[in-house]
C-alpha angles and dihedrals in degrees: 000000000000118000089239099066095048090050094052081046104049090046092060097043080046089054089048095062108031111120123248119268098359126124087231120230099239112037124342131215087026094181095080094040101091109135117237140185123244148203124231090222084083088052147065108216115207123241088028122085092188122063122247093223089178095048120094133184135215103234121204127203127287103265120256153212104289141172116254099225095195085065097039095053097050095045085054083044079050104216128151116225092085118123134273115289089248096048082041096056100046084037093056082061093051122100129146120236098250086062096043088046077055103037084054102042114039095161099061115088108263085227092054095054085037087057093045091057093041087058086041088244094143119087136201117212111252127198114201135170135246146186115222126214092258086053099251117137108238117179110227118197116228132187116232131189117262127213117223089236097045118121121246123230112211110276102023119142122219113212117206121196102264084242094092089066089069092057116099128239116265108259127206116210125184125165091213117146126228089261087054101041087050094044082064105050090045087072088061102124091178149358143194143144087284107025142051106187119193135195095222114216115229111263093042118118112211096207132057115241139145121309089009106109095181130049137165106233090057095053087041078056086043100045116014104051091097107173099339121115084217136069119236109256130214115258101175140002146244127183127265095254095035115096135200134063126022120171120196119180114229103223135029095256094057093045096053087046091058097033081065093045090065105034088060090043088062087043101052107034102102085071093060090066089073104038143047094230102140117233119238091208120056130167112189112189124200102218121176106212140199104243127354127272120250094237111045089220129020149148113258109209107169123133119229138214135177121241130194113232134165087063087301097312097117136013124213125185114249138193100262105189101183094064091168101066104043113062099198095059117100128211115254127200120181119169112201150183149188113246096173145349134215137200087228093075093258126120133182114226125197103217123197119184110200077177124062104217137150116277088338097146092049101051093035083064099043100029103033111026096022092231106110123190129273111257087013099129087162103069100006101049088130098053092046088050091066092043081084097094088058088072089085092040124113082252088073103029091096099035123128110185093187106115108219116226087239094062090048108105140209112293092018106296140148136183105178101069120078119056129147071259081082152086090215108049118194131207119300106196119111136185093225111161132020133185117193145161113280089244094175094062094049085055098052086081109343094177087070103057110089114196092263089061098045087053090056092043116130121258123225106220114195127189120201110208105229119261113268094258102060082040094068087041081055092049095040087052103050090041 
């Protein structure tokens, strides 16, 4: 299938269901917006004297009024270093071509649009004047190289090579079976026009990398694309054994928004320390933890860097204190607190990031408080270590570690192996609980909503149940 063809397509289905009256978020007066192919007979192509009579573009449409996601996001996040209204405003109608090339057509490679800028093969519509021999003004409209960084004026058109048409569109093939494509969209928590929202099994990569043949961001792509000429993108991560939310944006637009949230919630979050102001964003994690923390409840603030150990073979994420002096260590905030203790050594955090850093729950258990994770052989070998004596405890007199073929689960998975009942404990660190701006709301008509109003806008909050795993930890403890 051409890209041609989706992109017609995706325009119309786009006019169908604008609403009435908005200025739309993506393109605006879409009737007029069909893309169409022309001649450079029409044109006067700069750098060449002589017109290339043979030679077509693929033209896409003017570019319109959008919303600028970055500013959104951080006004839903509220804070208060954003521009001047005035600056804000202008700055809401601004895009560069290379996101508008993107915004248009979804369906070409990034790298690919990325490469024709790169062999200044994109053009902007230019209108110049000249003076006939008879001494009359005409305008002639010329095409000029665009830079993928280049700011858009309001009605420019972007011309392509009519060689991406010929470009098919990106496939993605899976051999998954019915059991498998519905096991995916099982874990579906939530769903609206913006968001997708899952509740990610333990053992499942998010991302794609070598020597992992499933993730979940491809079979998202695969199976939860629905009607949408786009496929849901990532807007946060979870390691590969944590379980719980995920939230991916279906389209472009409502992934940038939250992006942004998130990225002005870590940003931000060492102002949260001093003040009351509540967070529109919250992530609340379940742990289980070897040993118990001096305080019940606290604010972890400890920077983090990575360091490179085995003779460079392998990296791990480690506590830095003199933050000034090292430029690669990022600052780290975890607020935390005890749910519920146990007389077996075990205790269950609620861990809250207000910073989105690499495996910072994980070292700020084992590093900060000493009390690492349960299933965590990375940063708490030691405690695990002396778990041993607990093989002969009445927490392991009843456990069968053979894993049935009808608990098995599509792509390999299991959740039912794995307890504090077991010699092999997994990870017990769960996403168990989210609470995020209602972005799809915002998008039904974005131009209405004042600041006032985006500060009063109603929150989603999702909760993820634990794995089935932690779920029996949770049940063994509280026996």
């Amino acid at each position: 299938m051409l890209v041609g063809a989706n992109l017609l397509r995706r325009l119309l289905r786009s006019q169908l269901s604008a609403d009435d009256g908005g200025t739309g978020f993506i393109i605006t007066a879409i009737y007029h917006l069909r893309p169409h192919y022309s001649t450079t007979t029409e044109f006067s192509d700069e750098g060449n004297s002589e017109k290339k009579k043979e030679s077509k573009w693929f033209t896409l449409p003017p570019f319109a009024k959008t919303v600028n996601a970055s500013e959104l996001g951080a006004k839903l996040a509220r804070k208060n270093h954003l521009k001047s209204a005035t600056s804000a405003e202008t700055s809401a109608y601004e895009t560069t071509a290379l996101k508008w090339v993107l915004k248009c057509c979804p369906e070409l490679p990034r790298n690919l649009v990325q490469k024709l800028f790169r062999l200044r093969q994109v053009r902007r519509e230019s209108i110049a004047m000249e003076v006939t021999d008879d001494g009359c003004q005409v305008q002639k409209i010329q095409l000029k190289r665009v830079g993928a960084k280049d700011s858009l004026n309001i009605g420019d058109k972007i011309f392509l090579p009519i060689s991406v048409c010929e470009v098919p569109e990106e496939k993605h093939e899976h051999d998954c079976t019915d059991e498998e494509s519905n096991f995916i969209r099982s874990l579906e928590l939530y769903k609206d026009t913006a968001i997708i929202v899952l509740n990610k099994p333990p053992g499942m990569p998010v991302q794609g990398g070598i020597g992992i043949k499933w993730s979940l961001d491809e079979l998202a792509a695969a199976w939860l694309r629905y009607d949408y000429s786009e496929s849901p993108r990532l807007v946060h991560r979870l390691d590969r054994d944590c379980s719980g939310i995920l939230v991916m944006g279906r389209t472009q637009m409502s992934a940038a928004i939250l992006h942004s949230v998130f990225r002005e919630e870590t940003l931000g979050a060492s102002k949260h320390d001093s003040d009351n102001e509540k967070r529109v964003l919250q992530k609340r994690y379940w742990a289980l933890v070897i040993g118990s923390p001096r305080r019940p409840k606290g604010t972890i603030s400890a920077p983090l860097r990575k360091v490179v150990v085995d003779d460079g073979k392998s990296d791990r994420i480690t506590v830095f204190e003199h933050n000034n002096t090292i430029l690669s260590s990022q600052h780290a905030i975890t607020e935390y607190r005890v749910i519920k203790t146990s007389t077996h050594g075990f205790t269950w955090l609620e861990l809250s990031p207000l910073t989105g850093r690499k495996h910072q729950l994980r070292v700020h258990c084992a590093e900060v408080l000493g009390t690492p994770i349960v299933g965590d052989y990375k940063y708490g070998w030691q405690a695990h270590r002396r778990l041993q004596n607990l093989a002969e405890s009445d927490l392991r007199k009843n456990s069968n570690e053979k894993v049935a073929k009808e608990n098995m689960l599509p792509f390999g998975l299991n959740m039912d192996s794995g307890s504090i009942s077991e010699k092999h404990l997994r990870l017990h660190l769960h996403c168990r609980e989210m609470i995020l701006p209602n972005v799809s709301q915002v998008l039904r008509n974005p131009k209405s909503f004042t600041d006032d109003d985006l500060s009063k806008l109603k929150s989603l909050e999702i909760v993820a149940p634990l794995p089935s795993y932690m779920q029996k930890s949770w049940d063994i403890l509280n026996s």
